[in-house]
TIRO-2110 file (N, C-alpha, C; in Angstrom, 1 decimal):
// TIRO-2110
3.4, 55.7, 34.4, N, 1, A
3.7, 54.3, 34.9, CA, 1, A
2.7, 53.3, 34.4, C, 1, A
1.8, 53.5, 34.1, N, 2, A
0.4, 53.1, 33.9, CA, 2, A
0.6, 52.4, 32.5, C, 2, A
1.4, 53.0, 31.6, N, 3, A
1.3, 53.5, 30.2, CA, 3, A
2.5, 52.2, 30.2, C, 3, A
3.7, 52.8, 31.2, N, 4, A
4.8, 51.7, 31.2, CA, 4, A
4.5, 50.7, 31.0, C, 4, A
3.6, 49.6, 32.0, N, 5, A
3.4, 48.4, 33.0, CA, 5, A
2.5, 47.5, 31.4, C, 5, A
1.7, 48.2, 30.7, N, 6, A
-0.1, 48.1, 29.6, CA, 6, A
1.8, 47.6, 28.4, C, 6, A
2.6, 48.4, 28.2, N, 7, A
3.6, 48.2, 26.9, CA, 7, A
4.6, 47.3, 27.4, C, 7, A
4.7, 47.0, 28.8, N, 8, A
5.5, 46.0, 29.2, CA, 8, A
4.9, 44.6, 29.1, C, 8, A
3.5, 44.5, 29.6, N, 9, A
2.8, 43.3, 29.2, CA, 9, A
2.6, 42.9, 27.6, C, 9, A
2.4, 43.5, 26.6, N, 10, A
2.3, 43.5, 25.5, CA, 10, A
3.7, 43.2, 24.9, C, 10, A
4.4, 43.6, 25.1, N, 11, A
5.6, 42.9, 24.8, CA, 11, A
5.9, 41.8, 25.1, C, 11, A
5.7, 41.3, 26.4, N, 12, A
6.1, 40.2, 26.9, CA, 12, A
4.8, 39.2, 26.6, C, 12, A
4.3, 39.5, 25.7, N, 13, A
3.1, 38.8, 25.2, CA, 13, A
3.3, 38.3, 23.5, C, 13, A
3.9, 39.6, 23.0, N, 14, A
4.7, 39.4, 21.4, CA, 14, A
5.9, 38.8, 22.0, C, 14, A
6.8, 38.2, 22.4, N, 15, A
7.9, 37.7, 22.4, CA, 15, A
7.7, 36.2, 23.0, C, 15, A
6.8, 35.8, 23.8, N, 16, A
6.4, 34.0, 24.3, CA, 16, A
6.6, 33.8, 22.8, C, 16, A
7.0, 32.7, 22.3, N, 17, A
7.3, 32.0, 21.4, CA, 17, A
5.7, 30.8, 21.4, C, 17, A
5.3, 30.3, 20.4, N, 18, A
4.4, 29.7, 19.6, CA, 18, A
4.9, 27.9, 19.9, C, 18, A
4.0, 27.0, 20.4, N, 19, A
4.6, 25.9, 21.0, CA, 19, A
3.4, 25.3, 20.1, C, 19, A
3.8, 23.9, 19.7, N, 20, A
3.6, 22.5, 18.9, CA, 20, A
4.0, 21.3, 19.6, C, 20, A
2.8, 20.5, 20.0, N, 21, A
3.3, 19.6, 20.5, CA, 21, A
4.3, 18.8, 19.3, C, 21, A
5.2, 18.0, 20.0, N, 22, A
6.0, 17.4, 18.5, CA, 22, A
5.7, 16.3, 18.2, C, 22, A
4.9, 15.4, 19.1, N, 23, A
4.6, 13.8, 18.9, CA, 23, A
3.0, 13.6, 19.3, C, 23, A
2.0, 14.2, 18.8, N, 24, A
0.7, 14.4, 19.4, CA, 24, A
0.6, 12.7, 19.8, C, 24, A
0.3, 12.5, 21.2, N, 25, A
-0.3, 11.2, 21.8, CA, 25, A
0.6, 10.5, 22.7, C, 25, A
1.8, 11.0, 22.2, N, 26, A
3.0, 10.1, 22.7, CA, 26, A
3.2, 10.2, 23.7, C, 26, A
4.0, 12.1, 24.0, N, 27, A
4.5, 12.5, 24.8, CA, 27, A
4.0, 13.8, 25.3, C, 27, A
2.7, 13.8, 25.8, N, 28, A
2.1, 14.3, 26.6, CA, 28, A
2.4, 15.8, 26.8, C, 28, A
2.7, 17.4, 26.7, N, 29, A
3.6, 18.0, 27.8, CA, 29, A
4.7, 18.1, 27.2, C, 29, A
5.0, 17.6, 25.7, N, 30, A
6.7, 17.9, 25.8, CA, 30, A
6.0, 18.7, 24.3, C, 30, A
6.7, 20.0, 24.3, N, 31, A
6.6, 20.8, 23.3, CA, 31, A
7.6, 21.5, 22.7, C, 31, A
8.0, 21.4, 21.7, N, 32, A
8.6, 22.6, 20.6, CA, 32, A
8.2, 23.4, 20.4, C, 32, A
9.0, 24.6, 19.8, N, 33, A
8.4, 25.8, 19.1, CA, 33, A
8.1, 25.3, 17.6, C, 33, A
7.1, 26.3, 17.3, N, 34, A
6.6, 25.6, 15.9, CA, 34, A
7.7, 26.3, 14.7, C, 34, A
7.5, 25.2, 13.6, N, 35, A
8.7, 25.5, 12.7, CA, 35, A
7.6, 25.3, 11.8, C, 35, A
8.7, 26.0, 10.2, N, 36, A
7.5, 25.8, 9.0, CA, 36, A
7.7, 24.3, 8.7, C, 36, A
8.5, 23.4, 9.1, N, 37, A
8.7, 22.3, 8.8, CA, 37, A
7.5, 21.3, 9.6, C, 37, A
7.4, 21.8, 11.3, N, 38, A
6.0, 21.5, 11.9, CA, 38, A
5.2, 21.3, 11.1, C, 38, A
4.7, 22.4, 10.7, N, 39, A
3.9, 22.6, 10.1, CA, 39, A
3.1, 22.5, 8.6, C, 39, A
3.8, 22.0, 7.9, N, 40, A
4.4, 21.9, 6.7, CA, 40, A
4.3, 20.3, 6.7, C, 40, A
4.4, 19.2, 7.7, N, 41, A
4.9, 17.9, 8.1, CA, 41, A
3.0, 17.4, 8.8, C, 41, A
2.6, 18.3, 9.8, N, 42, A
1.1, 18.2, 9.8, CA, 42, A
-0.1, 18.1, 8.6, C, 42, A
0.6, 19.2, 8.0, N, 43, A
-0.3, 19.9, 6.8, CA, 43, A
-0.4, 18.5, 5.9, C, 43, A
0.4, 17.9, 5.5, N, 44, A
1.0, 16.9, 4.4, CA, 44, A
0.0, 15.8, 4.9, C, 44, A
-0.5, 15.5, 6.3, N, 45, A
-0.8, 14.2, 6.9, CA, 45, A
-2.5, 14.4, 6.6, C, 45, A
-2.5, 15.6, 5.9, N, 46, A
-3.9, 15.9, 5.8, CA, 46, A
-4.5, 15.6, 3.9, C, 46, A
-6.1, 15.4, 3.8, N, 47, A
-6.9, 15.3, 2.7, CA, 47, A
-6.5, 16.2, 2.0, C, 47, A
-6.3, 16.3, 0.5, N, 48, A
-5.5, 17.0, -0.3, CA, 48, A
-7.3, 17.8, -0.6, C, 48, A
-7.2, 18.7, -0.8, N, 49, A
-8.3, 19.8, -1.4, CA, 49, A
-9.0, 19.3, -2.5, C, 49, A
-10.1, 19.4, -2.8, N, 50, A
-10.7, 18.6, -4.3, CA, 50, A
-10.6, 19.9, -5.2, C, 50, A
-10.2, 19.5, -6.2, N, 51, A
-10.0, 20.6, -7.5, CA, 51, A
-11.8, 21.1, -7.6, C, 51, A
-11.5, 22.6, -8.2, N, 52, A
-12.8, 23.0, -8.8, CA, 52, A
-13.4, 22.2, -10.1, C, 52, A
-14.2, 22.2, -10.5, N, 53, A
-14.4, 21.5, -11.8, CA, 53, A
-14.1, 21.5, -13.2, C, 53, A
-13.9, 20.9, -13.1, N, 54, A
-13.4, 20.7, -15.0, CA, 54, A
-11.5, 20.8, -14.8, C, 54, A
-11.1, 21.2, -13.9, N, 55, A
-9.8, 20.7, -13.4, CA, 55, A
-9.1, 19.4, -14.1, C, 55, A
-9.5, 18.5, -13.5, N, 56, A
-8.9, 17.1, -14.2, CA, 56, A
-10.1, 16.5, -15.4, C, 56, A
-10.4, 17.1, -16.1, N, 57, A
-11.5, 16.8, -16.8, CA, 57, A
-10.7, 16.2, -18.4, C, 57, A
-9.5, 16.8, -18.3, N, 58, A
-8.4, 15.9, -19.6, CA, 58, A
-7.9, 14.7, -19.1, C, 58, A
-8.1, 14.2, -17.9, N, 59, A
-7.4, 13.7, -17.4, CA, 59, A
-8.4, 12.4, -16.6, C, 59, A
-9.4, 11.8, -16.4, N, 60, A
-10.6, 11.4, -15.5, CA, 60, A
-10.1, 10.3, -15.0, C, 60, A
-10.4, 10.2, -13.8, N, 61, A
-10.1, 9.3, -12.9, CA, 61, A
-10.7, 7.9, -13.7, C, 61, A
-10.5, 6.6, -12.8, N, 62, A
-11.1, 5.3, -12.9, CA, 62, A
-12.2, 5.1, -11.7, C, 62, A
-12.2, 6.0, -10.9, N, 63, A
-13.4, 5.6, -9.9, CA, 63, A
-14.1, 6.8, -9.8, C, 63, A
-15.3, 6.8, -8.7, N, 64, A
-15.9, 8.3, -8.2, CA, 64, A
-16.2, 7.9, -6.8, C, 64, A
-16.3, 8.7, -6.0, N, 65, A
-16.5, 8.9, -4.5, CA, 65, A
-18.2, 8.8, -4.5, C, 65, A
-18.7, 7.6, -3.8, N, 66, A
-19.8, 7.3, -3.3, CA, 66, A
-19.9, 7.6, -2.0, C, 66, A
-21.5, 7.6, -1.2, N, 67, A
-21.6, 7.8, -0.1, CA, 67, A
-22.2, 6.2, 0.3, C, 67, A
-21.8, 6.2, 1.2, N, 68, A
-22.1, 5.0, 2.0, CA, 68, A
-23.6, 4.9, 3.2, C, 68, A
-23.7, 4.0, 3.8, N, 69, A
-24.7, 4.1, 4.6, CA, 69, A
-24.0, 4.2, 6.4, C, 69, A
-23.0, 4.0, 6.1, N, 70, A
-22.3, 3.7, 7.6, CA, 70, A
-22.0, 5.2, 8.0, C, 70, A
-22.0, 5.1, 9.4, N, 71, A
-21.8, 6.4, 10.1, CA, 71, A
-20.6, 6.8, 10.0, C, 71, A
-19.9, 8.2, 10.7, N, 72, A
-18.6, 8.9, 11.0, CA, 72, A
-17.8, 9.1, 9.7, C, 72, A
-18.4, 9.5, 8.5, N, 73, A
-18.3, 10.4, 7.8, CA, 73, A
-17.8, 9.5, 6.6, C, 73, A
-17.6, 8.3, 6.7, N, 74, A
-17.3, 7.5, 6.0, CA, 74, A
-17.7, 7.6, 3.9, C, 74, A
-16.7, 7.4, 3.2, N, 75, A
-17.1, 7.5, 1.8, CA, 75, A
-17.2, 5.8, 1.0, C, 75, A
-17.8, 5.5, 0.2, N, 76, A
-17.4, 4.6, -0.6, CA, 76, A
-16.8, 4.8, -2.0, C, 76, A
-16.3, 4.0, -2.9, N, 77, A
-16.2, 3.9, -4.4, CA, 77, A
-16.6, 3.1, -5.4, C, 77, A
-16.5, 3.9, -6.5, N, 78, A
-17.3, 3.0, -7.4, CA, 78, A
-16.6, 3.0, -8.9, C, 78, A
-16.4, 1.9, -9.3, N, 79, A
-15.5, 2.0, -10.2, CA, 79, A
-16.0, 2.4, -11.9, C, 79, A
-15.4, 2.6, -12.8, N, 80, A
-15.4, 3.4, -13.9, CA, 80, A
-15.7, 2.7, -15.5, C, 80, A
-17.1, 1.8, -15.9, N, 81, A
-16.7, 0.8, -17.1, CA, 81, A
-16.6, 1.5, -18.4, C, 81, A
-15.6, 1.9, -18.6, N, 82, A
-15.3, 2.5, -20.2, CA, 82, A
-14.9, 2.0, -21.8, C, 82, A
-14.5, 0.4, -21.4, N, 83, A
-13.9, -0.7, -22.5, CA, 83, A
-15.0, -1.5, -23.0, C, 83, A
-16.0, -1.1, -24.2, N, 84, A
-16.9, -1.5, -24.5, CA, 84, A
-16.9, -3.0, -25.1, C, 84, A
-15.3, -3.1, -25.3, N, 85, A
-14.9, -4.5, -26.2, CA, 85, A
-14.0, -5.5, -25.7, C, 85, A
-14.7, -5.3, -24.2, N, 86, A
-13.5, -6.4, -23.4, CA, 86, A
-14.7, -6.4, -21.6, C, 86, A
-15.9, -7.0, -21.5, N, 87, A
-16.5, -6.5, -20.1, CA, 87, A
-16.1, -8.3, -20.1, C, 87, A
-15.9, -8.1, -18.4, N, 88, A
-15.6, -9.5, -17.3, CA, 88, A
-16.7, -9.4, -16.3, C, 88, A
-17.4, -10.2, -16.3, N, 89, A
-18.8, -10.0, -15.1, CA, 89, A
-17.9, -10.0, -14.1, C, 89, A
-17.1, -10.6, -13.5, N, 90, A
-16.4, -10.6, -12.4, CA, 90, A
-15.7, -9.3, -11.7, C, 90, A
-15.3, -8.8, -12.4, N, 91, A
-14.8, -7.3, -12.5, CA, 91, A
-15.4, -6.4, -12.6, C, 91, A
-16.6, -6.0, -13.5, N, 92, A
-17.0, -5.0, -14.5, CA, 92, A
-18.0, -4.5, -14.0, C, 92, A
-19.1, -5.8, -13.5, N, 93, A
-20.4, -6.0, -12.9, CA, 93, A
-21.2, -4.6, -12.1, C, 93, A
-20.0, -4.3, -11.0, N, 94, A
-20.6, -3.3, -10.4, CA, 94, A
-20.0, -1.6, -10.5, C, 94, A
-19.7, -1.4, -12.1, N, 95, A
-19.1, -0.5, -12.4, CA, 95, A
-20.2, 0.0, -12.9, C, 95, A
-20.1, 1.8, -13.2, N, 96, A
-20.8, 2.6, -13.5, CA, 96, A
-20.3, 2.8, -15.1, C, 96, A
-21.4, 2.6, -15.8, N, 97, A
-20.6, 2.6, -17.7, CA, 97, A
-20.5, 4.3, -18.0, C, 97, A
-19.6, 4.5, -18.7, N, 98, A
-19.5, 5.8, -19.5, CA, 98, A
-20.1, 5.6, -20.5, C, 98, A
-21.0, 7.3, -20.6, N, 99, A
-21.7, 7.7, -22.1, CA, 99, A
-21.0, 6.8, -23.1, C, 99, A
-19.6, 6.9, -23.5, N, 100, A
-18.8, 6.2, -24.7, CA, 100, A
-18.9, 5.0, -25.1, C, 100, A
-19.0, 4.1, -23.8, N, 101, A
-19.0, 3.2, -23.9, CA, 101, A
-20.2, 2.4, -24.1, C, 101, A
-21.3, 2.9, -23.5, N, 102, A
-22.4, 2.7, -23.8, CA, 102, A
-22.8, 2.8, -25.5, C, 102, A
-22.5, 3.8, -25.7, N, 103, A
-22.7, 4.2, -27.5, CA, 103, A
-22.2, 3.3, -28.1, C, 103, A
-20.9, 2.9, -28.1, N, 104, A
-20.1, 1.5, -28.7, CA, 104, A
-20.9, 0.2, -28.5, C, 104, A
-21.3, 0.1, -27.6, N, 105, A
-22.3, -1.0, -27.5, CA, 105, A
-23.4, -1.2, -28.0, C, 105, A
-24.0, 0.3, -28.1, N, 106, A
-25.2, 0.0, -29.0, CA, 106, A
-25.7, 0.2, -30.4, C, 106, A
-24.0, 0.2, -30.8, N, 107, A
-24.1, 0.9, -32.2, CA, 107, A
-23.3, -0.5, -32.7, C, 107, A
-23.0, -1.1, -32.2, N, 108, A
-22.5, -2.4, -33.1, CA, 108, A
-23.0, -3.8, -32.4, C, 108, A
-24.2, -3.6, -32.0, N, 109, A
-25.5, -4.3, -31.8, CA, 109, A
-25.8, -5.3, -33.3, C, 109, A
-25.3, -6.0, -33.8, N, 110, A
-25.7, -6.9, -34.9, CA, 110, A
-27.5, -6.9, -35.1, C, 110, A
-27.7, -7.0, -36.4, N, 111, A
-29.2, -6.9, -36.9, CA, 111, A
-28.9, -8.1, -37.9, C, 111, A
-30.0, -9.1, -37.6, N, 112, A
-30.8, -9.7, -39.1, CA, 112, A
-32.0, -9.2, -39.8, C, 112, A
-31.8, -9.3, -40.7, N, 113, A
-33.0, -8.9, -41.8, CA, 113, A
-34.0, -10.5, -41.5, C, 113, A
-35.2, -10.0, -41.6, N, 114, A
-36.1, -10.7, -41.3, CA, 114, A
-37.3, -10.9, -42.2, C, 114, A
-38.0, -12.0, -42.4, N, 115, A
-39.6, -11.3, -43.2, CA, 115, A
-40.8, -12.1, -42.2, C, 115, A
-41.7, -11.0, -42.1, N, 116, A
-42.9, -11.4, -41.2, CA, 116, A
-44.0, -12.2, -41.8, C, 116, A
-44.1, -13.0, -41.3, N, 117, A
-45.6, -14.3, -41.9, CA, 117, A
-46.8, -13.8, -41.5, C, 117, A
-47.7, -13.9, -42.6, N, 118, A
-48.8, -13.4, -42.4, CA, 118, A
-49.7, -14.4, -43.0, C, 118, A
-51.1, -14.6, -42.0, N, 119, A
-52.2, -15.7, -42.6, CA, 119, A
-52.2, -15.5, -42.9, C, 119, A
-52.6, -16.0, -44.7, N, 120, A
-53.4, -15.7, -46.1, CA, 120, A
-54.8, -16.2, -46.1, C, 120, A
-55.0, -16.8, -45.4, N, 121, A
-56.4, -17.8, -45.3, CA, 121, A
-57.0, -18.0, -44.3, C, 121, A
-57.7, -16.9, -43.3, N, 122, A
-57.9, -17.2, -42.0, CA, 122, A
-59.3, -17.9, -42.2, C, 122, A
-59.3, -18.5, -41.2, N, 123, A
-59.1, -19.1, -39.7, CA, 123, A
-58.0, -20.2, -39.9, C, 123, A
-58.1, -20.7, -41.1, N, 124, A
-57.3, -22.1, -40.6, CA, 124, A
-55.8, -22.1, -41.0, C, 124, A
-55.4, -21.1, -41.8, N, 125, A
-54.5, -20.1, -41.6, CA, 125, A
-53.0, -21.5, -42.5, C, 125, A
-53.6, -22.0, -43.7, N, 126, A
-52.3, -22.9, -44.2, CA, 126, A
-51.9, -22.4, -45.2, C, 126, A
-52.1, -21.0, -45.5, N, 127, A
-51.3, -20.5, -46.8, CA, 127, A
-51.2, -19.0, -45.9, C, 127, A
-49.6, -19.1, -46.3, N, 128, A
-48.7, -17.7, -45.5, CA, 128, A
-48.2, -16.5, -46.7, C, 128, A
-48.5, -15.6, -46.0, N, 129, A
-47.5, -14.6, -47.4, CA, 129, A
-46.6, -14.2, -46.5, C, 129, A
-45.3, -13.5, -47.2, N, 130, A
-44.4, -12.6, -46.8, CA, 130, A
-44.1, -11.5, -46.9, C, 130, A
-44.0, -10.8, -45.5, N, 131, A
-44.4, -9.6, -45.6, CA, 131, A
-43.5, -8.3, -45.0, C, 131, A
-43.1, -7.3, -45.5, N, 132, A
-42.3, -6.2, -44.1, CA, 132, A
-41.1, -7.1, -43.9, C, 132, A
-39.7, -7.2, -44.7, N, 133, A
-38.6, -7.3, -44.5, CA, 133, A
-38.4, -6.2, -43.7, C, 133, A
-37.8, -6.6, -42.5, N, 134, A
-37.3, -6.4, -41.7, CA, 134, A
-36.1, -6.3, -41.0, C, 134, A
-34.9, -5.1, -39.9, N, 135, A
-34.2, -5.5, -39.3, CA, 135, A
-33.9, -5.7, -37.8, C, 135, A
-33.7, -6.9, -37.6, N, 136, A
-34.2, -7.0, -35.8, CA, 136, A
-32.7, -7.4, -35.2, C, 136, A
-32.5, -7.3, -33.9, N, 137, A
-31.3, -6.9, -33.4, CA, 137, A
-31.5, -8.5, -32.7, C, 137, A
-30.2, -9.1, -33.4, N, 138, A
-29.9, -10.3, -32.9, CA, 138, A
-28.5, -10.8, -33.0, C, 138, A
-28.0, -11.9, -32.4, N, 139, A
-26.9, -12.7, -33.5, CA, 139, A
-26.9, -13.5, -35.0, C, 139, A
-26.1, -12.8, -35.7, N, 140, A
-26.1, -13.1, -36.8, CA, 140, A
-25.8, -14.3, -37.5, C, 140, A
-25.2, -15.0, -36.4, N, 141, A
-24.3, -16.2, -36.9, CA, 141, A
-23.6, -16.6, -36.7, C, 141, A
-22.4, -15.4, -36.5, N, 142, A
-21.0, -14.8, -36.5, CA, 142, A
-20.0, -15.5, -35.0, C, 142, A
END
């Protein structure tokens, strides 16, 4: 009998059916059984998983996830400057540059050739020679 009463409660413990509330806030007390659609409909309302790395790495975003100073778990963003041949202070200013872009920038840096004056006659210094042609990174003109 003992044995009966232990496999009667266990049954009747596998057979209660699985309840979801259906309107969390609304309606208090009123429950469905859960469906994969429930569930499936919760899941969706949720932060999508962050890829492992190098995942979207053909592919890179325009921003990155910053942390902020404000409480309750809060994130910030920061945007992406990659267009070495088009920057808008207004826009651009508080973006983070890419390696690439940076390189483009400092490889088409304009240079004048220069020559350095040198006293010929010190102290009073009225005859100059020319000296160490030189290239120094300026506007050319252009």
């Amino acid at each position: 009998m003992k044995t009966l009463t232990i496999a009667a409660i266990l049954g009747a413990v596998t057979i209660i059916p699985a309840f979801a509330e259906d309107t969390p806030n609304t309606d208090a007390g009123r429950n469905i059984p859960t469906s994969v659609s429930y569930v499936q409909a919760s899941v969706n309302t949720k932060q999508p998983k962050i890829p492992r790395a190098g995942t979207n790495s053909a592919t890179p975003g325009t921003t990155v996830v910053t942390y902020t100073d404000a409480g309750g778990g809060q994130i910030g963003e920061r945007g992406i400057y990659n267009n070495a041949n088009s920057y808008t202070a207004g826009t651009d200013a508080n973006k983070l540059v890419t390696a690439s872009a940076l390189n483009d920038s400092v490889t088409n840096i304009p240079t004048i050739t220069t020559s350095k004056l040198t006293c010929a006659n010190s102290p009073t210094c009225d005859l100059w020679t020319l000296d160490n042609t030189q290239e120094v990174y300026g506007n050319d003109g252009d």
